[in-house]
Backbone bond lengths (Angstrom), bond angles and torsions (degrees), N, CA, C in turn:
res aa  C-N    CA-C-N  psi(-1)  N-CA   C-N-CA  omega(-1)  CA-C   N-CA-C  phi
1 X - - - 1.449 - - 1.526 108.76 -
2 X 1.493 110.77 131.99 1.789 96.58 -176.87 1.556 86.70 -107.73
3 X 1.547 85.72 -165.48 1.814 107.02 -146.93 1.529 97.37 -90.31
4 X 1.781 122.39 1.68 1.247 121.75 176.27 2.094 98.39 -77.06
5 X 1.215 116.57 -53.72 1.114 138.74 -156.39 1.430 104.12 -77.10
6 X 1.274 120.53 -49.02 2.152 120.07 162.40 1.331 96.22 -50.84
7 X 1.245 151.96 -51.53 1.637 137.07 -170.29 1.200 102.24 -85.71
8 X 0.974 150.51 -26.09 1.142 148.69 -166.68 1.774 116.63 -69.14
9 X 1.080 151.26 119.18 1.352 115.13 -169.39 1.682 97.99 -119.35
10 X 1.363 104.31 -0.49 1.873 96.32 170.24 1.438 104.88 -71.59
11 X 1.441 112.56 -41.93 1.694 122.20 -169.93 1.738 104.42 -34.73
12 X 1.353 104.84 -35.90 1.346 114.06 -176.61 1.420 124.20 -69.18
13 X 0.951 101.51 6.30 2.042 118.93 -164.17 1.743 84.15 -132.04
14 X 1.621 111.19 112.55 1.597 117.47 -170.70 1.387 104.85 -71.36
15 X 1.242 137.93 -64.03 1.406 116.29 175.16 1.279 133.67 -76.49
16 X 1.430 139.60 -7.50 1.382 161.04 147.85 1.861 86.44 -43.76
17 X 1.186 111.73 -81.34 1.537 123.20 -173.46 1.543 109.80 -26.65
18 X 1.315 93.14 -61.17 1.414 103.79 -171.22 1.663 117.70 -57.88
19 X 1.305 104.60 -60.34 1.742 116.27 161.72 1.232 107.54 -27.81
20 X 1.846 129.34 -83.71 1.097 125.45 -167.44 1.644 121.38 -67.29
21 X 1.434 111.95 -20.81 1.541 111.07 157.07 1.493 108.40 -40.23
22 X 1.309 117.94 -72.54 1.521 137.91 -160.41 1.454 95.38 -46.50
23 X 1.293 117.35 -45.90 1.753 116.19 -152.45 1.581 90.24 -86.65
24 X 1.442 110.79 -38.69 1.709 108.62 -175.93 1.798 114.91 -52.11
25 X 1.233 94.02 -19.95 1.907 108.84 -161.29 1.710 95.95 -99.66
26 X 1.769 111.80 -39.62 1.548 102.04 -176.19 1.872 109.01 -67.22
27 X 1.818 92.12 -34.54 1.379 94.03 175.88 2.028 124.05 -62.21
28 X 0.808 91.81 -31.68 1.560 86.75 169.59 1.570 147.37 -94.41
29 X 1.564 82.12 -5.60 2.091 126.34 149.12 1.433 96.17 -42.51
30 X 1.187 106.18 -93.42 1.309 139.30 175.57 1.656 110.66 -28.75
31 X 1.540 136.70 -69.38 1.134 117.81 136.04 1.776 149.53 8.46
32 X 1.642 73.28 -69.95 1.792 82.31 -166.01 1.818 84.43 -86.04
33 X 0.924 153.55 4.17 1.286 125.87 -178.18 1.909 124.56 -77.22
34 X 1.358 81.53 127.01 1.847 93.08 -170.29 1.697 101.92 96.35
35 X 1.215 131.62 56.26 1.387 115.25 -152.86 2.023 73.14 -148.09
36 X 1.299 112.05 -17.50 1.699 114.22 153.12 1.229 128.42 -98.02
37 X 1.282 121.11 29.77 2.021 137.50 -166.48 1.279 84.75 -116.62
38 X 1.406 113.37 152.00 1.492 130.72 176.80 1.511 83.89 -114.62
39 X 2.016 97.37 137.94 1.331 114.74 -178.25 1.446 127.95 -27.21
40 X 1.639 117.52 -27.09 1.412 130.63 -177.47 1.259 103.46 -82.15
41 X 1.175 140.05 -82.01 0.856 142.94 154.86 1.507 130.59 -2.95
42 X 1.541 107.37 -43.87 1.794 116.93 168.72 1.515 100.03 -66.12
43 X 1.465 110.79 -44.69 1.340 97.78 -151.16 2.051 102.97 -80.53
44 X 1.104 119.22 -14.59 1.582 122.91 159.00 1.414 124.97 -50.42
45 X 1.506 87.46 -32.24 1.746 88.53 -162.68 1.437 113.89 -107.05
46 X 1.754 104.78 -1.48 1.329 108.03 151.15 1.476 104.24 -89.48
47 X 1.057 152.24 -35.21 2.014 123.81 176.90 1.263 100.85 -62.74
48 X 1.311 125.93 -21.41 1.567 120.97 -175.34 1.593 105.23 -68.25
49 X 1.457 101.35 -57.24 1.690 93.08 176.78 1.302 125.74 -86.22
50 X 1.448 125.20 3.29 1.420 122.36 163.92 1.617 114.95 -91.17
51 X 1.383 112.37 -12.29 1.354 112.39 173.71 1.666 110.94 -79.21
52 X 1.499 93.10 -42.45 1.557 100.25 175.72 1.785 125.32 -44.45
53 X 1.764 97.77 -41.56 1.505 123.03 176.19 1.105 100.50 -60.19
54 X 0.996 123.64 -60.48 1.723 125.24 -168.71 1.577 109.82 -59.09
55 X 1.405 132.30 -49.84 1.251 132.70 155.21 1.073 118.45 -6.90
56 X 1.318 105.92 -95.11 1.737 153.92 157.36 1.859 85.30 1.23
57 X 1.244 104.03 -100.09 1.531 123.07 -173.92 1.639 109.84 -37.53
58 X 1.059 116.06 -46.71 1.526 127.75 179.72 1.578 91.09 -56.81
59 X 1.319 123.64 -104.67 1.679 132.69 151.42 1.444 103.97 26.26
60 X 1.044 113.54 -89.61 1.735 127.23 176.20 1.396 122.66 -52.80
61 X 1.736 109.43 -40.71 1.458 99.49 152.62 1.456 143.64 -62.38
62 X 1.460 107.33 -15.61 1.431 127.14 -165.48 1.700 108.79 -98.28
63 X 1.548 107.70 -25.44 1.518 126.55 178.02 1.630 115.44 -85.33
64 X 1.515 112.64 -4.69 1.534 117.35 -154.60 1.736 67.91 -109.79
65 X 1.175 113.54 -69.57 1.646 126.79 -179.02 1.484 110.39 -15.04
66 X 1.347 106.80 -59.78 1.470 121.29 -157.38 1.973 94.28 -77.80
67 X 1.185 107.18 -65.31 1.379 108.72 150.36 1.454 121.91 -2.41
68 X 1.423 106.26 -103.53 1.810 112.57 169.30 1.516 111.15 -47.83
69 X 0.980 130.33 -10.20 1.408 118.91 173.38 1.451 109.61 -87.95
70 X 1.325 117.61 -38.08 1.358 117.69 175.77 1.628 122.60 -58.86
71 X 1.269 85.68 -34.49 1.894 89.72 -174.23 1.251 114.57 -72.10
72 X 1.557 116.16 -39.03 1.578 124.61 162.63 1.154 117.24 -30.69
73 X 1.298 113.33 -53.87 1.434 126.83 -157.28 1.492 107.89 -68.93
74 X 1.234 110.55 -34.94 1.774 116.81 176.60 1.061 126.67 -36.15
């Protein structure tokens, strides 16, 4: 038993335990990601994915648009 799981007192409840294990471990996945990118490299691949976002949203604004315009028209 490690020293996460003695404090823990859900750990003690077997599928409760298990669940929040899983989410404790996806959560720190999630965390560490990009945490092997050299600073240059981070900072590329954020304009890469904030440009991408902006797309995305633009895209979806322009498709909702075309959308409500169509139905008007009926």
């Amino acid at each position: 038993m490690t020293q996460r799981e003695e404090t823990n007192p859900v750990s003690s409840i077997p599928v409760l335990g298990a669940i929040f294990e899983g989410l404790s471990q996806a959560f720190d996945a999630l965390l560490s990601i990009g945490a092997d990118m050299t600073p240059e490299v981070r900072a590329t691949a954020k304009k890469v994915v904030i440009s991408a976002i902006i797309v995305t949203q633009i895209a979806a604004q322009a498709a909702q648009m075309a959308s409500a315009s169509v139905r008007r028209n009926k």
